[in-house]
C-alpha positions as CSV (number, residue, x, y, z in Angstrom):
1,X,85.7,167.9,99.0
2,X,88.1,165.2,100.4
3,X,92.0,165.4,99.5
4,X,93.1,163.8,96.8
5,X,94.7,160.1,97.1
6,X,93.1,159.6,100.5
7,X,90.5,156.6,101.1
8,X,86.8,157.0,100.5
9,X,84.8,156.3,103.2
10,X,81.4,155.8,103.4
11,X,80.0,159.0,106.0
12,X,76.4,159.1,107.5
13,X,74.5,162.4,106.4
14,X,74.0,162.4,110.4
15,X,77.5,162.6,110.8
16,X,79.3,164.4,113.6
17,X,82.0,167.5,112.4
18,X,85.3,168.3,114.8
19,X,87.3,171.0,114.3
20,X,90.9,171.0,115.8
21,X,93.0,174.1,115.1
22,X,96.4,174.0,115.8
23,X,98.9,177.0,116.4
24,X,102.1,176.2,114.5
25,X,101.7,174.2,110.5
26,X,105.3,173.1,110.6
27,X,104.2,170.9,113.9
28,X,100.8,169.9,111.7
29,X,103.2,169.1,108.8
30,X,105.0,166.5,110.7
31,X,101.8,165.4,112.5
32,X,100.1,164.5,108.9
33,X,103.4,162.5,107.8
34,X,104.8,161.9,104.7
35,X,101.5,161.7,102.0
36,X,99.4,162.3,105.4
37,X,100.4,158.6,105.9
38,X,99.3,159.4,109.5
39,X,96.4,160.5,108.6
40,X,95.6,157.9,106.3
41,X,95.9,155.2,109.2
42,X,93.8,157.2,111.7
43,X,91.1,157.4,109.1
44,X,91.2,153.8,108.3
45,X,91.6,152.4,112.2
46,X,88.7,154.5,113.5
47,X,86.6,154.8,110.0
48,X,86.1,158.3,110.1
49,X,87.4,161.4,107.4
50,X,90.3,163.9,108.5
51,X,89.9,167.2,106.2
52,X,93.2,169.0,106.4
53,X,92.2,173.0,105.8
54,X,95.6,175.3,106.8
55,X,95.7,175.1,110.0
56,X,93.1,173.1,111.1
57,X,92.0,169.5,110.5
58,X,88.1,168.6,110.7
59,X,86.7,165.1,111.9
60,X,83.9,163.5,110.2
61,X,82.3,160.6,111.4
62,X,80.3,158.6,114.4
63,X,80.6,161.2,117.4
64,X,82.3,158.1,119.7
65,X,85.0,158.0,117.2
66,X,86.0,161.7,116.7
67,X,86.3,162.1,119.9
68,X,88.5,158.8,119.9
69,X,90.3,160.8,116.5
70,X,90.8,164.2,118.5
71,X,92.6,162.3,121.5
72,X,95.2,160.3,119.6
73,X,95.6,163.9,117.3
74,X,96.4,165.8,120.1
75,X,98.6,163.4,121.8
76,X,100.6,163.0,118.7
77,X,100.5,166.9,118.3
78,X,102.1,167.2,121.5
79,X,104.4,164.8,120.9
80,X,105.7,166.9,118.1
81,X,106.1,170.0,119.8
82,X,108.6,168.5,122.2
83,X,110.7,167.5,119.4
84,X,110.3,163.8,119.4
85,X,109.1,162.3,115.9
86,X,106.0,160.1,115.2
87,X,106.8,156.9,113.4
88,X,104.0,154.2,112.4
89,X,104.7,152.6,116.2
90,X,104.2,155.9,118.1
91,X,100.8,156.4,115.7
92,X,99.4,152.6,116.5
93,X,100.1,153.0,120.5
94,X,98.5,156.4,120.7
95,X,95.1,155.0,118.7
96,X,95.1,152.2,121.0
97,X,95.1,154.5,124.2
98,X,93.0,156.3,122.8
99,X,90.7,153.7,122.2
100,X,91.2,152.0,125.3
101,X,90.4,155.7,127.4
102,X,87.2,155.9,124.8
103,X,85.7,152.3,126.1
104,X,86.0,153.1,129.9
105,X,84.9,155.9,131.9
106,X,87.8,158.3,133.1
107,X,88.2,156.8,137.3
108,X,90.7,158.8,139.0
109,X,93.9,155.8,138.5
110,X,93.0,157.2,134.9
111,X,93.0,160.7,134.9
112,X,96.7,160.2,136.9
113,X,98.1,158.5,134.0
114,X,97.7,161.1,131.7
115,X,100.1,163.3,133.6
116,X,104.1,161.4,133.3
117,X,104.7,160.8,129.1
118,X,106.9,163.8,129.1
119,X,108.9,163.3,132.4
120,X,111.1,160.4,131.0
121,X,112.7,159.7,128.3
122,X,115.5,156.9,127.2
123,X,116.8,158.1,123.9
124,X,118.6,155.7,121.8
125,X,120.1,155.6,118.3
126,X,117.1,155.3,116.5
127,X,114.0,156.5,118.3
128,X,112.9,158.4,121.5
129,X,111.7,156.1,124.0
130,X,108.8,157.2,126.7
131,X,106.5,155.1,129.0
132,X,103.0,154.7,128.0
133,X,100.9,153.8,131.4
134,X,102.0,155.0,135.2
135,X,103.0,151.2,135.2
136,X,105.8,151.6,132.4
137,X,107.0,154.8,134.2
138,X,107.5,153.4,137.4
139,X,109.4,150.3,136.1
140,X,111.4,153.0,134.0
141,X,112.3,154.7,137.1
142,X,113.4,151.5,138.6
143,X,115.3,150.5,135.9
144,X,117.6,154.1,135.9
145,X,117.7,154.4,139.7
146,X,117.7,150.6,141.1
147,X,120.7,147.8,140.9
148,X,118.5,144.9,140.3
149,X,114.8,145.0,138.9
150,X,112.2,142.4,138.2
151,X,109.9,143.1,136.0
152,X,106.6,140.9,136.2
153,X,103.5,140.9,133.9
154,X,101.9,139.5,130.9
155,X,103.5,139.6,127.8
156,X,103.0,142.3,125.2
157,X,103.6,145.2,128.3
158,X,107.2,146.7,127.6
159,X,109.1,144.3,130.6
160,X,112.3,143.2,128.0
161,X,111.6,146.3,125.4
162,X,112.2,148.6,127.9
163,X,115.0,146.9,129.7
164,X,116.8,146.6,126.5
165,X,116.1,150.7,125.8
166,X,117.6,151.8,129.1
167,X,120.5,149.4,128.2
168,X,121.1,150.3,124.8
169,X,121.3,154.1,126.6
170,X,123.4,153.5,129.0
171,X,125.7,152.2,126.5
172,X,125.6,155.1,124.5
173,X,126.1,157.8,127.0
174,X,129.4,155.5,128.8
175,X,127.6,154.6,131.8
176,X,128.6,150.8,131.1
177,X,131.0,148.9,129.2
178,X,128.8,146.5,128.2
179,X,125.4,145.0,127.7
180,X,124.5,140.7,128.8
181,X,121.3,139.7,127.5
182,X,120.2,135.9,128.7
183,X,117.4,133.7,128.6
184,X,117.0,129.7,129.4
185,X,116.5,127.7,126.2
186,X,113.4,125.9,128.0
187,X,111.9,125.2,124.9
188,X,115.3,123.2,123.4
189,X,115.0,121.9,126.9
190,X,118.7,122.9,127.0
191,X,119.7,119.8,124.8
192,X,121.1,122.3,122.1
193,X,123.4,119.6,121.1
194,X,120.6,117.8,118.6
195,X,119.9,120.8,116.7
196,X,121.8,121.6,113.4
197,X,124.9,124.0,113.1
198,X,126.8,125.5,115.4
199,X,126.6,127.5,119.0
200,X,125.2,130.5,117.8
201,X,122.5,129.1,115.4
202,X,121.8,126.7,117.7
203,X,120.7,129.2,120.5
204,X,119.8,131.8,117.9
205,X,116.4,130.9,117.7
206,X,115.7,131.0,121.5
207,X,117.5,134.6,121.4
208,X,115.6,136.2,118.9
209,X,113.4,138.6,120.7
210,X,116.8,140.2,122.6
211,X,117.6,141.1,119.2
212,X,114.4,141.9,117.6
213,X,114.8,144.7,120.3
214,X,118.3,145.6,120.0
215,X,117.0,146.4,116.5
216,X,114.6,149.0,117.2
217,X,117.1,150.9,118.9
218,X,120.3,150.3,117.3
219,X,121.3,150.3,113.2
220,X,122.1,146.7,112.2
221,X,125.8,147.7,111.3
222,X,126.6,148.8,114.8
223,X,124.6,145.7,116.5
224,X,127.3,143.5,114.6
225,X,129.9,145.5,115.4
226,X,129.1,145.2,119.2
227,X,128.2,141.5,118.8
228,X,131.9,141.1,117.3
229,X,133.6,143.4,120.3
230,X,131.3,141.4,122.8
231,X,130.5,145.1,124.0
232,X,126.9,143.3,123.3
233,X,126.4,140.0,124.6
234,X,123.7,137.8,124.1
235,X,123.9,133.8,125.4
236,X,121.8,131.3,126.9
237,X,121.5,131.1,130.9
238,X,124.0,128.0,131.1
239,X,126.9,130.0,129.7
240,X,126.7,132.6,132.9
241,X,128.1,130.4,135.6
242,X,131.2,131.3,136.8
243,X,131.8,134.3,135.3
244,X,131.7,137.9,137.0
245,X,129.9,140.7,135.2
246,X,131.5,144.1,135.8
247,X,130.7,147.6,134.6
248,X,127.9,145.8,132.9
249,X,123.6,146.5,132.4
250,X,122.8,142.8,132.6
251,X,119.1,141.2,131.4
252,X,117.4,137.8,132.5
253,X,114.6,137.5,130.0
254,X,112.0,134.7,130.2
255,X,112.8,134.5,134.2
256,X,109.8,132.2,135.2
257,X,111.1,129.5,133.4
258,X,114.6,129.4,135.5
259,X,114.8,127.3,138.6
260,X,115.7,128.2,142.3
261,X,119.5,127.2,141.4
262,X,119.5,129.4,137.9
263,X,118.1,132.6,139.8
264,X,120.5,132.4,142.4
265,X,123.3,131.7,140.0
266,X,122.5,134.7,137.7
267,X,121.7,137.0,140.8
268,X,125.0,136.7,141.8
269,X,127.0,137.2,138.5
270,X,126.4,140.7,139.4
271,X,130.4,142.8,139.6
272,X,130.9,146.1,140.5
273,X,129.4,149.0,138.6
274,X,126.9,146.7,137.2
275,X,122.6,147.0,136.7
276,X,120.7,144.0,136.5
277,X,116.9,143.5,135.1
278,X,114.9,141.0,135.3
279,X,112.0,139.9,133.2
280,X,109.4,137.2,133.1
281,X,105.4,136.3,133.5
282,X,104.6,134.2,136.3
283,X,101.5,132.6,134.2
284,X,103.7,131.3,132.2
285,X,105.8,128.9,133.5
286,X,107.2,126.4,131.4
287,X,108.9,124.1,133.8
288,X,108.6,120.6,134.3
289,X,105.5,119.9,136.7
290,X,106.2,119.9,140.3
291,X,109.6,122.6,139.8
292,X,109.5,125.5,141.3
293,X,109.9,128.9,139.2
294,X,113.1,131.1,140.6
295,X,111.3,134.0,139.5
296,X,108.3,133.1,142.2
297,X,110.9,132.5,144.7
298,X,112.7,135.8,144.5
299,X,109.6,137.6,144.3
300,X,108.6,136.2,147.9
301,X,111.9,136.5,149.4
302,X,113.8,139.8,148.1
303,X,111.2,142.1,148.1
304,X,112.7,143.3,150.9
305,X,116.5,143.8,150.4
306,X,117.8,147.5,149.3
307,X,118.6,148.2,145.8
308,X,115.4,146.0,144.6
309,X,112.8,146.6,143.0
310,X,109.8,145.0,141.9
311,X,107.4,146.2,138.7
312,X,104.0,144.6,138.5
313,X,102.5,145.8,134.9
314,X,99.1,144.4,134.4
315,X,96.9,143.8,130.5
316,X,96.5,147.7,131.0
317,X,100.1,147.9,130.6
318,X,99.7,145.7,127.3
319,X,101.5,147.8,124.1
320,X,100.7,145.4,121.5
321,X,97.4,145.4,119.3
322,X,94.2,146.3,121.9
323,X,92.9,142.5,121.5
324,X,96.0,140.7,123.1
325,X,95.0,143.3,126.3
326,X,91.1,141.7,126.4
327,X,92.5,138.4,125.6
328,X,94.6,138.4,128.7
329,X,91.9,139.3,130.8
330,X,89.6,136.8,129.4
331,X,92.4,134.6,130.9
332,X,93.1,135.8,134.0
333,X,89.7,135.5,134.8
């Protein structure tokens, strides 16, 4: 008999049983979620039936998809035995890995990224932040140990999310004084004067995603109280010249679309006791035809200088819904 309040689904008689047992129910308690909400969305994504029996849990469904079910359960069971909590983000990204594993037979580049989730972590006010593919670990690395890294790669693959985590942390434990987030308004192509109101909600619109990721790790209160301090920054590209950033974890999002002129001009904003990261997609370059991309240029001309680094994260890199992933390919290619 199925639990009460939980989705009927229609199971084959042939179907395939899985039985997970796992060692503590305090860790299975927080596993299941509130309701088994967790639960409930693994069952729907994969279209199979979790029973929840003590201890245990049994899969019931098309034998391709329990095993697909047992993965993303014991990664999320793991998860909760370091400590860290499972919200509805953590459950989505660990079905789509598992998913992604599922379609593709395990090569060796595979089997060594199953081994570095639990050897970083950038912890923030409101979640636990860890990389998801070798990729993101390596570009985490960069950002905590190097004074200037690029991030390159399609969109959707962590480049400004996880910038803005290993800022936001930084802030938090003193390491900075304060946090610059920029990006050229290419789209307003930087004639800001035509649209209605004033600075602010005229370059609001073109900021948006620096704060749609400030609030993942940071309550809303607090981001307006930095706003007001300035301990948090956020301004188009034009507004950096001339100034000096000191003490500072400084971002460049959107990158490709700056010139020769603009990288150089950020590039050397950079004061004492300052971090910078960069962030962009080199297939996406929004400039008028015939202009060079700054981003293109650095990456052919500092790859070479200490200090900098370079991240290349690819569509197997891509965090968002498994489509945008195939979609990139189909591309690319």
């Amino acid at each position: 008999m199925f639990p009460r309040g939980r989705a009927s689904l229609a199971i084959a008689p042939s179907a395939t049983e899985k039985r997970i047992e796992f060692s503590d129910n305090q860790r299975l308690i927080d596993l299941c979620g509130v309701c088994d909400e967790n639960l409930n969305k693994i069952e729907n994504s994969l279209g199979i039936h979790i029973i929840r029996q003590g201890n245990s849990l049994s899969l019931l469904g098309s034998l391709p998809q329990i095993e697909v079910g047992n993965q993303a359960l014991q990664s999320l069971y793991e998860r909760v035995s370091q400590g860290l909590a499972i919200n509805e983000v953590e459950v989505n990204q660990t079905l789509e890995m598992a998913l992604n594993n599922g379609e593709k037979n395990k090569t060796a580049r595979d089997l060594e990224e199953t081994d570095f989730n639990s050897e970083l972590e950038i912890r923030t006010r409101k979640r636990i932040i860890s990389p998801k593919s070798k990729a993101q670990f390596e570009y985490l690395k960069n950002l905590s140990s190097q004074k200037i890294t690029f991030g390159i790669g399609p969109a959707g693959t962590g480049k400004t999310y996880l910038a803005v985590a290993v800022a936001v942390a930084n802030l938090l434990s003193k390491e900075i004084d304060s946090i610059v987030m920029t990006r050229p308004a290419v789209e307003a192509g930087e004639r800001l004067g035509f649209l209605p109101g004033d600075m602010k909600e005229k370059i609001d619109p073109y900021m948006q995603p620096l704060y749609d990721a400030l609030h993942d790790f940071l309550p809303p209160g607090t981001i307006e109280k930095h706003l007001a301090s300035r301990t948090i920054e956020i301004a188009p590209l034009a507004f950096m010249r001339g100034r000096t950033l000191s003490n500072s974890f400084i971002i460049l999002d959107e990158a490709q679309n700056t010139t020769r002129m603009q990288m150089r001009m950020f590039l050397t904003r950079m004061g004492l006791g300052s971090r910078m990261a960069i962030t962009g997609d080199i297939t996406q370059i929004d400039l008028p035809r015939g202009q060079e991309s700054g981003l293109v240029e650095a990456q052919q001309i500092l790859g070479n200088i200490k200090g900098i680094a370079f991240s290349e994260l690819t569509a197997r890199d891509v965090m968002r819904n498994r489509i945008v992933s195939e979609i990139i390919k189909a591309y690319n290619d």
